[in-house]
C-alpha positions as CSV (number, residue, x, y, z in Angstrom):
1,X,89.9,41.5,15.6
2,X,86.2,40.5,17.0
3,X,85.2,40.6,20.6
4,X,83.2,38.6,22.6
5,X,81.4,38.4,25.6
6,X,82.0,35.8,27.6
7,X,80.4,34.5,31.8
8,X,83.2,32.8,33.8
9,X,83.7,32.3,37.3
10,X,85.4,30.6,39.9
11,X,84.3,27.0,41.1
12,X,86.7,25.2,43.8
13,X,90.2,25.7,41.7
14,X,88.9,25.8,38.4
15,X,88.0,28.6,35.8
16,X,84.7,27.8,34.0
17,X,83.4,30.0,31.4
18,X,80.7,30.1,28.1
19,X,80.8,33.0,25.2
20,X,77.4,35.0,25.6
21,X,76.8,33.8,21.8
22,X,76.7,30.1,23.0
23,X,75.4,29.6,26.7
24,X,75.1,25.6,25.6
25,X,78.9,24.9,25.4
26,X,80.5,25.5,28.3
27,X,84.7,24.9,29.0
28,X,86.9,25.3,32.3
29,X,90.6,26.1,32.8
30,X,93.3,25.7,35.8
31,X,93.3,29.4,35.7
32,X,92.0,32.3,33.4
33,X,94.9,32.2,30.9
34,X,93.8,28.5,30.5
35,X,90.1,29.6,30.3
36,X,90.2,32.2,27.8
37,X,92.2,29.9,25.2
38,X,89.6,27.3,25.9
39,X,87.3,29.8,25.1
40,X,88.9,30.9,21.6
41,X,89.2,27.0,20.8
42,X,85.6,26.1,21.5
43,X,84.3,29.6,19.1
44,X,86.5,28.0,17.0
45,X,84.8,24.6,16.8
46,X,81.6,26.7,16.8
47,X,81.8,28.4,13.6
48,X,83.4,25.8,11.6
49,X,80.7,23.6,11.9
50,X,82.8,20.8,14.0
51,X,79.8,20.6,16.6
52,X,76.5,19.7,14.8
53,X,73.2,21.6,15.8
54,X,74.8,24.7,17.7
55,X,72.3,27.0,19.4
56,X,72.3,30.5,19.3
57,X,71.4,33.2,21.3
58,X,69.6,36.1,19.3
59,X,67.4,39.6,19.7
60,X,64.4,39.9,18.6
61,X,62.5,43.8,18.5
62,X,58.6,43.5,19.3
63,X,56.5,46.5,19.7
């Protein structure tokens, strides 16, 4: 099992959210439940190369 971080938060009556991996793509839900398997859908998409030029969020170390 992986885990990863994810921003959501509440706007009106729907649950909008992006994994911390991927600010760019962003999905909603009626509720969490809805959210977080929108979430695991859109990872999905991610790493299977379905969506074309995905941006990623990295660290880099400078002294």
């Amino acid at each position: 099992m992986m885990l990863l971080k994810y921003t959501y938060w509440q706007d009106g009556e729907m649950w909008l959210g992006y994994l911390e991996e991927y600010p760019d793509y962003m999905t909603q839900g009626e509720n969490m439940e809805e959210l977080l398997e929108n979430l695991k859908d859109i990872y999905q998409e991610l790493i299977s190369d379905a969506i074309p030029s995905v941006r990623h969020v990295a660290e880099l170390a400078v002294a």
